[in-house]
C-alpha positions in Angstrom: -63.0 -74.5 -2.2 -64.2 -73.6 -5.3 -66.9 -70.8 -7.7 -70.0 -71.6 -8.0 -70.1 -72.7 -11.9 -72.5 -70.7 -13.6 -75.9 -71.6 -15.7 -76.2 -74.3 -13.3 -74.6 -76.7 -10.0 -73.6 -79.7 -9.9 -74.9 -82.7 -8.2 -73.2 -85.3 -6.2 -69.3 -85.3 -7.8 -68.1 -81.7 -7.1 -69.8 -82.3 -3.1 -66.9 -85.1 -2.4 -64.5 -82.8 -4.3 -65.5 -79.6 -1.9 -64.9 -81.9 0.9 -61.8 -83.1 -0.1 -60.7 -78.9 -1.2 -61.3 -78.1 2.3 -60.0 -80.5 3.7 -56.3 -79.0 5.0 -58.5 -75.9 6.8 -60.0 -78.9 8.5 -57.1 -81.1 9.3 -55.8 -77.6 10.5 -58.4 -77.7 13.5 -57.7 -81.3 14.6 -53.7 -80.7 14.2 -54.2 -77.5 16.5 -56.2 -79.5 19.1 -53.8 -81.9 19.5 -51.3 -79.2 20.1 -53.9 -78.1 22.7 -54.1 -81.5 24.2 -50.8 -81.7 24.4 -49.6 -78.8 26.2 -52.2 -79.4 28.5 -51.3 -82.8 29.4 -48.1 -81.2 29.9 -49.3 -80.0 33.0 -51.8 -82.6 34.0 -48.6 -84.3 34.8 -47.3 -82.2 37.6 -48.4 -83.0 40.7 -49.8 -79.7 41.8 -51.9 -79.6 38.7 -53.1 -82.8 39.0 -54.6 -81.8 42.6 -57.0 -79.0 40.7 -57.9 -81.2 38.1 -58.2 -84.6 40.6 -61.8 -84.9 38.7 -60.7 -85.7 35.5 -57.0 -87.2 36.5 -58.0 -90.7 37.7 -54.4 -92.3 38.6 -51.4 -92.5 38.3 -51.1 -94.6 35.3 -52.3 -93.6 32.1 -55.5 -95.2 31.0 -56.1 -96.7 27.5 -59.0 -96.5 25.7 -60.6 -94.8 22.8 -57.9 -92.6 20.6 -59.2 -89.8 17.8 -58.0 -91.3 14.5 -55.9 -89.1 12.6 -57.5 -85.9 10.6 -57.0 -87.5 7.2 -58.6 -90.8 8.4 -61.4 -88.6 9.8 -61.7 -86.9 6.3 -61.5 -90.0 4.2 -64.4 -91.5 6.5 -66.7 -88.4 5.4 -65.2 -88.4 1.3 -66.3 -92.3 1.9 -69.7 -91.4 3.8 -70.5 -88.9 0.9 -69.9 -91.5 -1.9 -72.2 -93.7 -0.6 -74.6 -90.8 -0.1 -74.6 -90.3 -3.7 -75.8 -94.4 -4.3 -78.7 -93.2 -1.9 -79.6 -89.5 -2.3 -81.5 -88.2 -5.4 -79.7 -86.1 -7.7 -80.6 -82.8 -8.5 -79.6 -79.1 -9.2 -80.7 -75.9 -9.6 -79.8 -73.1 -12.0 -78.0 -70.2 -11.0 -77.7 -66.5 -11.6 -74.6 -64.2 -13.3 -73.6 -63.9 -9.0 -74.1 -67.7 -8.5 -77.1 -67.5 -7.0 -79.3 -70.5 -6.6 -82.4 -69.5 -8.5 -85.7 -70.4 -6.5 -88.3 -72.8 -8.2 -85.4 -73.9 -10.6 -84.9 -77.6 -9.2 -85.2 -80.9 -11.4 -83.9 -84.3 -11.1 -80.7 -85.3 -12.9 -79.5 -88.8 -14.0 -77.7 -90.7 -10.5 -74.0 -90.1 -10.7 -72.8 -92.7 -8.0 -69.5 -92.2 -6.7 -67.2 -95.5 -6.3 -64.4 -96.7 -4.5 -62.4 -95.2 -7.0 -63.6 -91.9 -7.0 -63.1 -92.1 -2.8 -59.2 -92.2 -3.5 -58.8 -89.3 -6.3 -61.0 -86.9 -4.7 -58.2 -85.3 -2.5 -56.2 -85.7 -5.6 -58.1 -83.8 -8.4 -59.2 -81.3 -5.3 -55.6 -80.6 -5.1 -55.4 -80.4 -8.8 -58.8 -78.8 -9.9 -61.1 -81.3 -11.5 -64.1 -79.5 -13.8 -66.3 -77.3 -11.9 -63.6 -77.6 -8.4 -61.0 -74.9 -8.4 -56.8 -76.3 -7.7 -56.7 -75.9 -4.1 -52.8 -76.5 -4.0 -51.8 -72.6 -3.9 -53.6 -72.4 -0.8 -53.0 -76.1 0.5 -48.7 -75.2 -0.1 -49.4 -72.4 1.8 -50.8 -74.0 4.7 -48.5 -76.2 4.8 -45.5 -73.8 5.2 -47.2 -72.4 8.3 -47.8 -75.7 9.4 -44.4 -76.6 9.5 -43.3 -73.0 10.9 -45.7 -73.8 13.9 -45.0 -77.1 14.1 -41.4 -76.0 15.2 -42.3 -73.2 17.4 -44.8 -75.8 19.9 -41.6 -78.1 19.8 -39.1 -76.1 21.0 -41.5 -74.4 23.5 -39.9 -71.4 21.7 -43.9 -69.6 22.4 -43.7 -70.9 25.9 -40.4 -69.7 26.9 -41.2 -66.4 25.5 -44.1 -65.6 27.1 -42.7 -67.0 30.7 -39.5 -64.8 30.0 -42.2 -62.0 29.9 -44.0 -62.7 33.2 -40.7 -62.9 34.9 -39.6 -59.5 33.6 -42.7 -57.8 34.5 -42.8 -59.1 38.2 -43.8 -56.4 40.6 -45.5 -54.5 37.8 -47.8 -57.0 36.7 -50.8 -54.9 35.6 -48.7 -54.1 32.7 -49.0 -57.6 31.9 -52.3 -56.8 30.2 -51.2 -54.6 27.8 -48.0 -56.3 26.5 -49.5 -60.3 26.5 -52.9 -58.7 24.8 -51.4 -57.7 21.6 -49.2 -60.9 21.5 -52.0 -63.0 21.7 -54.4 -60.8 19.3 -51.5 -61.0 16.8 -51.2 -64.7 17.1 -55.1 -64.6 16.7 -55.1 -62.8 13.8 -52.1 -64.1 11.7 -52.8 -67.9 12.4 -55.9 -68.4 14.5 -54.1 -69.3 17.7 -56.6 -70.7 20.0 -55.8 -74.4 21.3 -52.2 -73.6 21.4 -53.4 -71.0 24.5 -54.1 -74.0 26.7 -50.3 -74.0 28.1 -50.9 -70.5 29.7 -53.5 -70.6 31.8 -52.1 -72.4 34.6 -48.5 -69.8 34.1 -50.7 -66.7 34.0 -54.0 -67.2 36.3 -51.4 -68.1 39.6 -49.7 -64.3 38.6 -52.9 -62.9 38.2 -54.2 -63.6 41.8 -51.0 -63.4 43.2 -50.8 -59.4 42.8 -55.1 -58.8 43.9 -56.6 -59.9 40.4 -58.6 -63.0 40.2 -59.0 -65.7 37.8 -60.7 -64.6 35.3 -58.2 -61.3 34.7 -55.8 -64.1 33.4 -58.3 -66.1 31.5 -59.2 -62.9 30.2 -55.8 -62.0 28.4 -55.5 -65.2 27.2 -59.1 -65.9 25.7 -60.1 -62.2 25.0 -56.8 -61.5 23.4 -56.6 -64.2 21.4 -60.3 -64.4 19.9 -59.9 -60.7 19.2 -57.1 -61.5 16.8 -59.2 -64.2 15.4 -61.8 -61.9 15.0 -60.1 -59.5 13.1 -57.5 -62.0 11.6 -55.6 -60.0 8.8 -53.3 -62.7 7.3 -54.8 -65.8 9.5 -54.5 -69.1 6.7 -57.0 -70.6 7.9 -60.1 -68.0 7.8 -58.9 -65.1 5.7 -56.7 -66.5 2.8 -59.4 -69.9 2.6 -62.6 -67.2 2.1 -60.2 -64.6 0.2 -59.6 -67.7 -1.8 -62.6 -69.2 -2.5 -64.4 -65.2 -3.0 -61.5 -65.2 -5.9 -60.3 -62.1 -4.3 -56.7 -61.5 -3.4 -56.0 -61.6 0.4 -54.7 -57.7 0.4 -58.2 -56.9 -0.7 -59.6 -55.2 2.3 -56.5 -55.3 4.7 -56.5 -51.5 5.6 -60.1 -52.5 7.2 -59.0 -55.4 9.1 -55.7 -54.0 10.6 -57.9 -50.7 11.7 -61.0 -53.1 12.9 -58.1 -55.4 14.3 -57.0 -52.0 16.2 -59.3 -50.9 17.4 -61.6 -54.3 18.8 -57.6 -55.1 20.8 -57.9 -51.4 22.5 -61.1 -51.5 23.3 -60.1 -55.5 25.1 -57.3 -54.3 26.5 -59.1 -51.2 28.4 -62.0 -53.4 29.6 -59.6 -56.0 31.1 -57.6 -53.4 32.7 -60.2 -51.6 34.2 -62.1 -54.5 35.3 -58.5 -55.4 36.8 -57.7 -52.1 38.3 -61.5 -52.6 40.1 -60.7 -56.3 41.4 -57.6 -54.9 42.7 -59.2 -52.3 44.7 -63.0 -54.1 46.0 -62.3 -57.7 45.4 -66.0 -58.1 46.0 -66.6 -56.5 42.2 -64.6 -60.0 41.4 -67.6 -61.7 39.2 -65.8 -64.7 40.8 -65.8 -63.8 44.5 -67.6 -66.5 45.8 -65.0 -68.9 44.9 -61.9 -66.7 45.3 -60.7 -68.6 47.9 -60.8 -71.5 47.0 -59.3 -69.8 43.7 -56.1 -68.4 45.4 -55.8 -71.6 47.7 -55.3 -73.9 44.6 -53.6 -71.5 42.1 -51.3 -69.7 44.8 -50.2 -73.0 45.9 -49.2 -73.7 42.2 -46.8 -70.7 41.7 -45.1 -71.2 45.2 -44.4 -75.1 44.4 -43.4 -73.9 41.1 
């Protein structure tokens, strides 16, 4: 990602090179999700899983068909889409102000500055590197990297899973308190890395707990998903949202962090009461359950999951 240059922008060039300069907090996304898919495929395959889901599990043998190419052959298809773009697209720019405004009533045609097969293959290259008007994305792109390869070994050896499990098993009989301890855990993976696919694993552990002890479903989707995009919210150190923007702002990623703990504070109590309280009430009038209708059915499926577990 890269400063606006100023006096004026660029036309088609510096678009592939944007592309390719953002194109780690995009592969980022597509990595998580198959961590996501993963994990939950993990439990597709048990049996009692497999009765919940019976819509969308079809048999017992897996079924071929259409597979998600790889993230960088995803981003190479749009580098190549956006060179062609530039054979077809007029050329153009606008002048800018001192803040790298665009300046309104500015725009005028430039020469055609196609983009060829050539260009296709260097543009993650001179991204990394800086290339004219593009900024070296490689500070950031080494630093993602590094994370990468920290999570990459935490989803392998279930390390998060076994954690949180060993957690749930501790606080057995006193469940409630279950809120405020996996909250904060997932608001700090939330804020320091954007967890959010990697989540996926825990609903079928936490919702059977939940309704086991009077709660209902969605008190356990609710520490997972609430807790989680809280810490996204406020993310203080996340990679992926605040050092990418920090970077391409030119400010450092300290810049600001008093703010985003307190905000990061004070959005997690303010999740953690309103789950607990809505809790609390499910516990006591199951009828206040926003779910009641299908509670059930709920506690039939998800009970029968913890006891054959």
């Amino acid at each position: 990602m890269s400063d606006c240059p100023k006096g004026s922008t660029s036309h088609h060039t510096p678009l592939i090179y944007l592309l390719s300069s953002i194109y780690l907090s995009i592969s980022k996304g597509f990595r998580m999700n198959r961590i996501g898919i993963f994990l939950l495929e993990f439990h597709l395959k048990t049996a009692q899983f497999r009765q919940i889901m019976g819509g969308f599990v079809m048999g017992e043998k897996e079924k071929k068909g259409f597979t998600l190419p790889s993230s960088y052959t995803i981003l190479m298809l749009i580098i190549a889409i956006m060179a062609v773009m530039t054979w077809i697209i007029p050329a153009g720019h606008y002048q800018v102000d001192d803040g790298g405004n665009l300046v309104a009533g500015t725009y005028e045609r430039v020469a055609q500055n196609p983009q060829g097969v050539y260009d296709v293959f260097m543009a993650p290259v001179r991204a990394m590197l800086g290339h004219g008007a593009t900024d070296a994305a490689i500070s950031v792109a080494f630093f993602i990297i590094m994370v990468g390869a920290f999570l990459g070994v935490v989803n392998e050896t279930g390390a998060l899973d076994v954690g949180i499990a060993s957690i749930v098993k501790r606080f057995e009989g006193r469940e409630k308190w279950l809120i405020y301890v996996l909250m904060p855990l997932f608001a700090l993976g939330g804020s320091t890395y954007g967890m959010g696919e990697e989540t996926m694993a825990f609903y079928p552990l936490l919702i059977p707990v939940m309704m086991a002890v009077g709660f209902d479903s969605i008190t356990g989707v609710a520490i997972i998903l609430l807790g989680s995009q809280i810490g996204c919210l406020a993310s203080t150190v996340n990679p992926f949202a605040t050092v990418v923007a920090s970077d391409a702002a030119g400010i450092s990623v300290a810049d600001g962090m008093v703010w985003r703990l307190v905000f990061f504070v004070v959005t997690l109590l303010m999740g953690v009461i309103f789950v607990a309280n809505y809790a609390e009430k499910v516990k006591n009038d199951p009828t206040k359950s926003l779910v009641y209708k299908q509670r059930e059915a709920d506690r039939k499926y998800f009970i029968l999951i913890q006891n054959q577990n």
